[in-house]
PyMOL commands that place a pseudoatom at each C-alpha (Angstrom):
pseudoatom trace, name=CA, resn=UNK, resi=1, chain=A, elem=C, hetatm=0, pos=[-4.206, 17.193, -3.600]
pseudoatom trace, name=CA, resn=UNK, resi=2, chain=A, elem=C, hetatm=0, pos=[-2.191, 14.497, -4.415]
pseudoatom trace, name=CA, resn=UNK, resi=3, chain=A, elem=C, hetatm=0, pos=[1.847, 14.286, -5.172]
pseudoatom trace, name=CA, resn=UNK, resi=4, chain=A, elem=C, hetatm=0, pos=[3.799, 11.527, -7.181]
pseudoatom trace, name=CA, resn=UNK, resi=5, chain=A, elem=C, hetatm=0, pos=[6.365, 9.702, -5.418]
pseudoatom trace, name=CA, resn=UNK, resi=6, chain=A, elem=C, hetatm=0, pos=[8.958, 11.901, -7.236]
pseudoatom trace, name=CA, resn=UNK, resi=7, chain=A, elem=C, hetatm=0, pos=[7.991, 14.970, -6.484]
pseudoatom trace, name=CA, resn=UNK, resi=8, chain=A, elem=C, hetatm=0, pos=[7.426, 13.668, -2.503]
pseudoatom trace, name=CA, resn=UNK, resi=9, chain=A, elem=C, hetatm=0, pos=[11.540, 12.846, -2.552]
pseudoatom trace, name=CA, resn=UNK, resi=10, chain=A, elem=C, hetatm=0, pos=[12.144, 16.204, -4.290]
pseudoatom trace, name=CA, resn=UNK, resi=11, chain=A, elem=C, hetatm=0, pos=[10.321, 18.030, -1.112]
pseudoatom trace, name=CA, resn=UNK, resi=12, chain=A, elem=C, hetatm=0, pos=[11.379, 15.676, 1.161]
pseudoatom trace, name=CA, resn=UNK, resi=13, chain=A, elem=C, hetatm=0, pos=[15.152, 16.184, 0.223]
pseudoatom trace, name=CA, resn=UNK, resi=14, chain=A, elem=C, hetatm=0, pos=[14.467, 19.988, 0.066]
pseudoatom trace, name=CA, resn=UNK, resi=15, chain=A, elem=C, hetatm=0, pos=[13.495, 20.487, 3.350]
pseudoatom trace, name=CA, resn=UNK, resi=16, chain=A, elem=C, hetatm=0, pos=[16.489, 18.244, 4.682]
pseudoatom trace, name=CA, resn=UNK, resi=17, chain=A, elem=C, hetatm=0, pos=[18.376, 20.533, 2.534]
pseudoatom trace, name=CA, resn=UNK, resi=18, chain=A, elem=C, hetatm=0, pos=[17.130, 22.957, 4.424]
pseudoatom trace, name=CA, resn=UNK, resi=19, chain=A, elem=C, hetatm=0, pos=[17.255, 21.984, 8.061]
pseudoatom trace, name=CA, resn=UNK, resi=20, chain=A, elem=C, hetatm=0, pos=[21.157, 21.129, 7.791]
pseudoatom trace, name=CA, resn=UNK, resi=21, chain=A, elem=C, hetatm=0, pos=[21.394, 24.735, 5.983]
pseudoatom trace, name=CA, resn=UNK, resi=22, chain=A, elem=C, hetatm=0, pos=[19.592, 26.292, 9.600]
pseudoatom trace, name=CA, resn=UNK, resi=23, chain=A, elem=C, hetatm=0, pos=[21.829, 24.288, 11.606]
pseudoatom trace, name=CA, resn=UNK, resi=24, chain=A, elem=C, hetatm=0, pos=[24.708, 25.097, 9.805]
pseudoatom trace, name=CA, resn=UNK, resi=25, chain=A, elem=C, hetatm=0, pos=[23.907, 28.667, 10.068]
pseudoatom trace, name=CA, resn=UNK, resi=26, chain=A, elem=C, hetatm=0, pos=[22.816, 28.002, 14.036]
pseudoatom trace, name=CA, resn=UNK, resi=27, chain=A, elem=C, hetatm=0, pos=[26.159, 26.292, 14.625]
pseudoatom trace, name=CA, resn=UNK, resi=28, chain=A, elem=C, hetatm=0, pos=[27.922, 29.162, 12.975]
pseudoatom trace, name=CA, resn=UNK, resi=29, chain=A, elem=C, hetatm=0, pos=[26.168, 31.920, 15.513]
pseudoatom trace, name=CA, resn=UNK, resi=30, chain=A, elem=C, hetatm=0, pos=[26.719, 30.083, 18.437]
pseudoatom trace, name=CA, resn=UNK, resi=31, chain=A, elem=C, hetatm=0, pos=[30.390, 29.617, 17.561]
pseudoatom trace, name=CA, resn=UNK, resi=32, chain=A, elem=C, hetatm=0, pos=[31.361, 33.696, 17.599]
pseudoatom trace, name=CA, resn=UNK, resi=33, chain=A, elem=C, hetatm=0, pos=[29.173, 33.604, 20.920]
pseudoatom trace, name=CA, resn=UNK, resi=34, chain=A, elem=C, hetatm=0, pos=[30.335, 33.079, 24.754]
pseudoatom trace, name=CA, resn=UNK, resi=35, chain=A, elem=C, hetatm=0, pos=[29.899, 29.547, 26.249]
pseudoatom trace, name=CA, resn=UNK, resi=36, chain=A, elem=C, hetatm=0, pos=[27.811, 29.463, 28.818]
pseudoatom trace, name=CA, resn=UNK, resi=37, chain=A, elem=C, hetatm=0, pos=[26.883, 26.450, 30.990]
pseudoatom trace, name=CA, resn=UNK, resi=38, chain=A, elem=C, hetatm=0, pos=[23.726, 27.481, 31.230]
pseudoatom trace, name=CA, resn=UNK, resi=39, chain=A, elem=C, hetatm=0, pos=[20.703, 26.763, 28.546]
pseudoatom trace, name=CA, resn=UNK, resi=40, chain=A, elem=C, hetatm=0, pos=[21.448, 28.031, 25.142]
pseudoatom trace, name=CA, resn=UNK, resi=41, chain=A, elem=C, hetatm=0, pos=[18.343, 29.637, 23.988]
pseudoatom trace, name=CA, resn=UNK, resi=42, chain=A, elem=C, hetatm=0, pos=[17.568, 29.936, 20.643]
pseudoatom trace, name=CA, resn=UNK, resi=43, chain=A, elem=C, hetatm=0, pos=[16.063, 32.914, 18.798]
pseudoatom trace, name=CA, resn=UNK, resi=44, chain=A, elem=C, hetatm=0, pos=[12.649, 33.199, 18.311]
pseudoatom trace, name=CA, resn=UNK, resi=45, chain=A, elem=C, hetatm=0, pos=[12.917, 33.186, 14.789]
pseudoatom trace, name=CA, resn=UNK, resi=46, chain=A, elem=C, hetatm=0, pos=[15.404, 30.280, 14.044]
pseudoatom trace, name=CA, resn=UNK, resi=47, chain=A, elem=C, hetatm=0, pos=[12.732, 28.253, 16.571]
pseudoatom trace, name=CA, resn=UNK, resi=48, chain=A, elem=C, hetatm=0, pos=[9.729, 29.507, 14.442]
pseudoatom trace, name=CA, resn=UNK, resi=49, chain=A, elem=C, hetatm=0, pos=[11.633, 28.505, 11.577]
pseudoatom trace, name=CA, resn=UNK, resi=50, chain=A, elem=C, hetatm=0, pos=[12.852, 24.794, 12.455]
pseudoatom trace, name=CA, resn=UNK, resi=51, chain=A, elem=C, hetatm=0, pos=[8.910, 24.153, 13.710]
pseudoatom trace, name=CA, resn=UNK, resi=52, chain=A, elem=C, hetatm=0, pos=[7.967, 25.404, 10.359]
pseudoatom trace, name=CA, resn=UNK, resi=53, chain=A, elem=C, hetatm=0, pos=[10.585, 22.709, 8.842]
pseudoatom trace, name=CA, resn=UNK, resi=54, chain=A, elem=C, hetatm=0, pos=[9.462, 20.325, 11.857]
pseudoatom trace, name=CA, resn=UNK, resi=55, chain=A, elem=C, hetatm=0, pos=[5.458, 20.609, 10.389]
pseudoatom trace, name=CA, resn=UNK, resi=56, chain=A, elem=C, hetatm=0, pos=[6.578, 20.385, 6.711]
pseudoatom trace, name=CA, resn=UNK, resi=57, chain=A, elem=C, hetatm=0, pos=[8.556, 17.290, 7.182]
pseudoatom trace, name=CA, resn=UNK, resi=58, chain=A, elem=C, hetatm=0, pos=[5.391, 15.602, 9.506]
pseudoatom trace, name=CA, resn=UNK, resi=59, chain=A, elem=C, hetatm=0, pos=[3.150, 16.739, 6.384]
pseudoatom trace, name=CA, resn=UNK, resi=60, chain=A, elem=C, hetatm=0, pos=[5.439, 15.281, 3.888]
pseudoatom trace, name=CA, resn=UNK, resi=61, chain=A, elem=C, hetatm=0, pos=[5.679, 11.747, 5.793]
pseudoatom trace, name=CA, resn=UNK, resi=62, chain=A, elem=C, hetatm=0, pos=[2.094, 11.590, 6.094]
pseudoatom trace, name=CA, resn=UNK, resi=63, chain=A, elem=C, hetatm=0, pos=[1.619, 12.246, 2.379]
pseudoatom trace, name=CA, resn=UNK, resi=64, chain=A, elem=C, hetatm=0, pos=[4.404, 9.518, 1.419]
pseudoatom trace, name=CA, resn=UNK, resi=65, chain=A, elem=C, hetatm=0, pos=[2.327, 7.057, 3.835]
pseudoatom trace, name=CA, resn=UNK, resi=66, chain=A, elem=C, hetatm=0, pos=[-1.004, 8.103, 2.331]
pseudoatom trace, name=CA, resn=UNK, resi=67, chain=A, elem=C, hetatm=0, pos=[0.763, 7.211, -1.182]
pseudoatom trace, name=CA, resn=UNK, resi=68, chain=A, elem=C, hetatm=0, pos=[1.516, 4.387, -0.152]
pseudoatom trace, name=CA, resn=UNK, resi=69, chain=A, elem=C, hetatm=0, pos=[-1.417, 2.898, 1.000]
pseudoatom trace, name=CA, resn=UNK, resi=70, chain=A, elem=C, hetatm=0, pos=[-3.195, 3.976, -2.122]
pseudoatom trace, name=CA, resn=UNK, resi=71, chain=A, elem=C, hetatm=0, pos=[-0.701, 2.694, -4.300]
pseudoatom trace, name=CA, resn=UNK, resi=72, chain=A, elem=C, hetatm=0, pos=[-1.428, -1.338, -2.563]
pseudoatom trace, name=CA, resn=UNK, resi=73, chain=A, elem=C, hetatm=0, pos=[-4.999, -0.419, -2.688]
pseudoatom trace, name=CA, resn=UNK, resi=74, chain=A, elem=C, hetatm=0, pos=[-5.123, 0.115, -6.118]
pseudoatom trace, name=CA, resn=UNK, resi=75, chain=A, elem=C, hetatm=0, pos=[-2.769, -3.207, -7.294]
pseudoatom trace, name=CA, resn=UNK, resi=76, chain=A, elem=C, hetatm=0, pos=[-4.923, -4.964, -5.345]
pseudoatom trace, name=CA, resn=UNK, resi=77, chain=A, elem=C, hetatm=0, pos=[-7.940, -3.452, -7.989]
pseudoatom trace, name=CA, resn=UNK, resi=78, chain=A, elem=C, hetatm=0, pos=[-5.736, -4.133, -10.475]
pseudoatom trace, name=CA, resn=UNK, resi=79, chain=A, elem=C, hetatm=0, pos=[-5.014, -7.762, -9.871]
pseudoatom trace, name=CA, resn=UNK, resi=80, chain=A, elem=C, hetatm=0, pos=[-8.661, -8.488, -10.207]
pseudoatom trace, name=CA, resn=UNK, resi=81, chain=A, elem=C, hetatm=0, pos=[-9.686, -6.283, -13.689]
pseudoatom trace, name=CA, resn=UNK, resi=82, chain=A, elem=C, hetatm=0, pos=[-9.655, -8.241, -17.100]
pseudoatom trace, name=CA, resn=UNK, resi=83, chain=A, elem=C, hetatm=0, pos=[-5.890, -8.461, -18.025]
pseudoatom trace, name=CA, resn=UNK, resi=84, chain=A, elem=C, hetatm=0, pos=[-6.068, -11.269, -19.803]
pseudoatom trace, name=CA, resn=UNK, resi=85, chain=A, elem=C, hetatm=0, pos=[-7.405, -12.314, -22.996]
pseudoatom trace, name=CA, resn=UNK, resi=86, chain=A, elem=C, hetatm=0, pos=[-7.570, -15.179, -25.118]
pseudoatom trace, name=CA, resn=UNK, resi=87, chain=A, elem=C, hetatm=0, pos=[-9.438, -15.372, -28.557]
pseudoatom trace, name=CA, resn=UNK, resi=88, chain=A, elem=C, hetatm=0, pos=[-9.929, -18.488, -30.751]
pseudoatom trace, name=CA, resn=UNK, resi=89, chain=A, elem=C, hetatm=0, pos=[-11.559, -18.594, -34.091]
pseudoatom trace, name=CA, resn=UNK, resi=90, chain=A, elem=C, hetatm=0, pos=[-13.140, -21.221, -35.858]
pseudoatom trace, name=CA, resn=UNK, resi=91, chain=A, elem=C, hetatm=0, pos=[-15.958, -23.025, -38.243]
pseudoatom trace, name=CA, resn=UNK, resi=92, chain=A, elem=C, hetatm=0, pos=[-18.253, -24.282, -36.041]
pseudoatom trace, name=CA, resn=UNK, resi=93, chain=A, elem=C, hetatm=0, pos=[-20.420, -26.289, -39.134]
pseudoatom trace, name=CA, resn=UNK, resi=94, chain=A, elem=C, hetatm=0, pos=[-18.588, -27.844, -42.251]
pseudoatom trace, name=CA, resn=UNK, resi=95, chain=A, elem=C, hetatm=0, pos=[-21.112, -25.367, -44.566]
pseudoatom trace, name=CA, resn=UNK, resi=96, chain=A, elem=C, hetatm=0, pos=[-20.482, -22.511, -43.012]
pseudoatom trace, name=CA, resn=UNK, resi=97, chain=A, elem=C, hetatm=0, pos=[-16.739, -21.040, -43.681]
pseudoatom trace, name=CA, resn=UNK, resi=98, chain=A, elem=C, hetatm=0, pos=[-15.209, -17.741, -42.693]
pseudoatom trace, name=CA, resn=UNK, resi=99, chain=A, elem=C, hetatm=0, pos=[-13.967, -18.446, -39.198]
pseudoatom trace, name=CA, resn=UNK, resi=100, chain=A, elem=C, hetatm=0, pos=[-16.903, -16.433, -38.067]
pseudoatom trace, name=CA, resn=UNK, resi=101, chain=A, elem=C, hetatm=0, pos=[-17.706, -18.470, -35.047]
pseudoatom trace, name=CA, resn=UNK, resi=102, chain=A, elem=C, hetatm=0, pos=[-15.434, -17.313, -31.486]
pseudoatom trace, name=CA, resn=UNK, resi=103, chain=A, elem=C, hetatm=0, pos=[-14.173, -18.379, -28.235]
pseudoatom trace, name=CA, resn=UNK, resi=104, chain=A, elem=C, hetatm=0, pos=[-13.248, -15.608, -26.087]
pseudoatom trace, name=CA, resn=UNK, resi=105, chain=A, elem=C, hetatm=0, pos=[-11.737, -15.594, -22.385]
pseudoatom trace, name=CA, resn=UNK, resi=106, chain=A, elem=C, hetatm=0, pos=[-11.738, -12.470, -20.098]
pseudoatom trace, name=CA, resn=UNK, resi=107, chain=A, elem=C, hetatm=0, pos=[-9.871, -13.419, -17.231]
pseudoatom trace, name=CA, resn=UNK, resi=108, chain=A, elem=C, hetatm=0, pos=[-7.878, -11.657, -14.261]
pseudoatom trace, name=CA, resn=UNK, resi=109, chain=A, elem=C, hetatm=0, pos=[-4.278, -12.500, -12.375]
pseudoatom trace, name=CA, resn=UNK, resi=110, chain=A, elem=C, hetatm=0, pos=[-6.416, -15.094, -10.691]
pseudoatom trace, name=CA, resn=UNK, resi=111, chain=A, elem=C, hetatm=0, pos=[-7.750, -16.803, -13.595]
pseudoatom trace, name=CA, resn=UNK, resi=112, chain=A, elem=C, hetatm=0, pos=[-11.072, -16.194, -12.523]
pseudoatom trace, name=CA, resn=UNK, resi=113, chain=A, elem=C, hetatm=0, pos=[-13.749, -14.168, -15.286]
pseudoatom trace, name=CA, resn=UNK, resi=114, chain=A, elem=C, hetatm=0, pos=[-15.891, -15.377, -18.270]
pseudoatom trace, name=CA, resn=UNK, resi=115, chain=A, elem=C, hetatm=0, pos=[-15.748, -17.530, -21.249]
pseudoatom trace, name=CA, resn=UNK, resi=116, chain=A, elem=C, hetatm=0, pos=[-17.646, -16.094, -24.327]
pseudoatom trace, name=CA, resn=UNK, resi=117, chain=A, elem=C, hetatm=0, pos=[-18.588, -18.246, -27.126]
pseudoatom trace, name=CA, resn=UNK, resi=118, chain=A, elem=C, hetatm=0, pos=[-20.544, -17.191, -30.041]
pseudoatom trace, name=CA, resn=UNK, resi=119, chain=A, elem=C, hetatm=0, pos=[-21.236, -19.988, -32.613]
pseudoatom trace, name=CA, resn=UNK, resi=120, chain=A, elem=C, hetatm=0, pos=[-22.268, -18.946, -35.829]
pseudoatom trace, name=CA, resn=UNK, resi=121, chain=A, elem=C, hetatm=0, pos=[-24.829, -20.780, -38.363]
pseudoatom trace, name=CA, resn=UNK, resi=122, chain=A, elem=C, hetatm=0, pos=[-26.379, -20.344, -41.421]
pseudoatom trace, name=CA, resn=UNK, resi=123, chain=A, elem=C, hetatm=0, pos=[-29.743, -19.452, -40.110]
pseudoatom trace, name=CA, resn=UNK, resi=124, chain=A, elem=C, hetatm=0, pos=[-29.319, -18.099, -37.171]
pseudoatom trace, name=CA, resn=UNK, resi=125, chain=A, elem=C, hetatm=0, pos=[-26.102, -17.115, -33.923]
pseudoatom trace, name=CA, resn=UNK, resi=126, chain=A, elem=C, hetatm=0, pos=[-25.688, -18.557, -30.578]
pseudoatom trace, name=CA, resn=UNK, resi=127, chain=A, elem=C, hetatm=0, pos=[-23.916, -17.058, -28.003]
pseudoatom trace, name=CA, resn=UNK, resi=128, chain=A, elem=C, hetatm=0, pos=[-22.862, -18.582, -24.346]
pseudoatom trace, name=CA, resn=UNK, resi=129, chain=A, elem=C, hetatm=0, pos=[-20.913, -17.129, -21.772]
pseudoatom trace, name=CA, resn=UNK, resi=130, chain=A, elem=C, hetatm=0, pos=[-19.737, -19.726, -19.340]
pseudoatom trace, name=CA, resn=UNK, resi=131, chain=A, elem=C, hetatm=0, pos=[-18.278, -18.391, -15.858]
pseudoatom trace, name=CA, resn=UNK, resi=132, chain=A, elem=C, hetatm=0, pos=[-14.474, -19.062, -14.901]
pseudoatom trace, name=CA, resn=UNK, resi=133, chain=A, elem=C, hetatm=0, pos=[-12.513, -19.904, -11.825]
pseudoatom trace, name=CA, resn=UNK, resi=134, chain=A, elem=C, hetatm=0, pos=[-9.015, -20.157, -11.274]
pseudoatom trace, name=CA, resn=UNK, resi=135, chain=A, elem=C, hetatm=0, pos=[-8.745, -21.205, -14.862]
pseudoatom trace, name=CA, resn=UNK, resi=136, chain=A, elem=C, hetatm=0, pos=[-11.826, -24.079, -14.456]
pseudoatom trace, name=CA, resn=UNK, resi=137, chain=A, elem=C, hetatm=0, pos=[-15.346, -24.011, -14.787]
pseudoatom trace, name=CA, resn=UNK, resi=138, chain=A, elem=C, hetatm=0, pos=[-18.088, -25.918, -13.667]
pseudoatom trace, name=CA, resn=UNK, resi=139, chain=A, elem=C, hetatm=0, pos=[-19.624, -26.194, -16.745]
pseudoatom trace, name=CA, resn=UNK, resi=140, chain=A, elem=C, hetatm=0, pos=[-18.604, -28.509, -19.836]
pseudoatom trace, name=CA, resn=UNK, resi=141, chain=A, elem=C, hetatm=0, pos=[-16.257, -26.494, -22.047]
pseudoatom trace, name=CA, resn=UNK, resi=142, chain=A, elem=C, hetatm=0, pos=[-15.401, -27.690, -25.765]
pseudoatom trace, name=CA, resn=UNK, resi=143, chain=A, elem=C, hetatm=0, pos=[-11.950, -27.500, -26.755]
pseudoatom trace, name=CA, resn=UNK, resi=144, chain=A, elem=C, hetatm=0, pos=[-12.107, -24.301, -28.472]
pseudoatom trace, name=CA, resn=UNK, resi=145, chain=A, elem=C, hetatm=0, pos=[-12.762, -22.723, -24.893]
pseudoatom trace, name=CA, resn=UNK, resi=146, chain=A, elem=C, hetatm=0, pos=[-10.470, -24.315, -23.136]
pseudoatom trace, name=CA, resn=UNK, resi=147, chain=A, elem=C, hetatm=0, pos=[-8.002, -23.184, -25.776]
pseudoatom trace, name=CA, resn=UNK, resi=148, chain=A, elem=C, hetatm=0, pos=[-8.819, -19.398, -25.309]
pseudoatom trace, name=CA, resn=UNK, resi=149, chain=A, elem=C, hetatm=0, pos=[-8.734, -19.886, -21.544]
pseudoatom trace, name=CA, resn=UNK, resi=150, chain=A, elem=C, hetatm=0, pos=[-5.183, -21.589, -22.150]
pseudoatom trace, name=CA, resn=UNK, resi=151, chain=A, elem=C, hetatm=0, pos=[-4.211, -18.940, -24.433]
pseudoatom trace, name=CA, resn=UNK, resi=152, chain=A, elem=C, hetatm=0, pos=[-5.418, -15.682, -21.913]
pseudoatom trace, name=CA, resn=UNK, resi=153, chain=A, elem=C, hetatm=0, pos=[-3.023, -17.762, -18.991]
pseudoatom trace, name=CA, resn=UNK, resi=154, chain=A, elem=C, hetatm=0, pos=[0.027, -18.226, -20.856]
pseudoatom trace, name=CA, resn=UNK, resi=155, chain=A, elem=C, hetatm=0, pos=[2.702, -15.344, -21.302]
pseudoatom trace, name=CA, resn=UNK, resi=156, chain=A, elem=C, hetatm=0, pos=[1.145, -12.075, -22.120]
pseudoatom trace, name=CA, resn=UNK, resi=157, chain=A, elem=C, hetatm=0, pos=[1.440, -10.837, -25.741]
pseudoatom trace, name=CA, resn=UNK, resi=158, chain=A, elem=C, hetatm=0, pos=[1.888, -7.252, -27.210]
pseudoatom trace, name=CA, resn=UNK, resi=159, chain=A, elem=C, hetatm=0, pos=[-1.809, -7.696, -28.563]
pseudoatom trace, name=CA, resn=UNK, resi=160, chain=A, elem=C, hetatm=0, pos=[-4.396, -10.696, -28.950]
pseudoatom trace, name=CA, resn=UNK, resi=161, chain=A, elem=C, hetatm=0, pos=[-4.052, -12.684, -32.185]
pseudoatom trace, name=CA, resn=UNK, resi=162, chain=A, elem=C, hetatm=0, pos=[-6.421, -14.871, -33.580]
pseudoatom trace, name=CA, resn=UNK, resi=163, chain=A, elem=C, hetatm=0, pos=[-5.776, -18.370, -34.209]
for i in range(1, 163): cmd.bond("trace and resi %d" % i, "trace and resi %d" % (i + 1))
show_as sticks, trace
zoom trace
């Protein structure tokens, strides 16, 4: 079972709420009683209660930790999905019109994923896919690629628009 952070403060507040209510109400007992310098021992059912509260709150704190580490796990899965894109249309041959040929980067917080280019002819489609690293490759890209790779690193957009 898992919690959101919210609802984690809500309980965790709660059972503070709670504990200062029992020693409020402990205080208040031991005020209308005699002072004695001995040990003051406390009733077995205000101790089974404040263990109760004592478990809850150890429960609670290892649930907000648990949270926690899931939450850096998972940016950490994040940073590396496909969260940028950059998409660049064009005539690749002076017979061919439509601006059905592509350049397409896929690429993560790092810079790092793929470079698609599909190149469109009369006859017949070509289509390359050209690896990425930190915003380089090691292959020869044309401009149109490096333009969709400079597109997907610049600011990020509501949506991707063609150029």
């Amino acid at each position: 079972m898992t919690l959101s952070s919210q609802t984690l403060t809500v309980l965790v507040l709660v059972s503070l709420g709670l504990n200062l209510l029992l020693a409020a109400l402990f205080a208040i007992s031991m005020a209308g009683r005699k002072r004695d310098v001995g040990p003051v021992h406390m009733d077995d059912v205000v101790r089974g209660v404040l263990d109760g509260q004592g478990r809850s709150m150890a429960r609670l704190e290892a649930a907000i930790r648990q949270l926690s580490s899931e939450g850096r796990r998972q940016a950490g899965l994040i940073s590396e999905a496909v969260r940028h894109v950059g998409l660049v249309r064009y005539d690749a041959f002076e017979d061919v019109g439509g601006r059905l040929s592509f350049s397409c980067a896929l690429l993560d917080d790092y810079g790092s994923g793929v470079v698609m280019t599909s190149i469109n002819g009369r006859q017949d489609t070509r289509v390359y896919a050209k690896p990425i690293s930190e915003g380089r490759s090691s292959y020869n890209l044309s401009s149109e690629e490096e333009d969709a790779i400079r597109q997907a690193l610049s600011e990020p957009r509501a949506a991707v628009q063609a150029t």
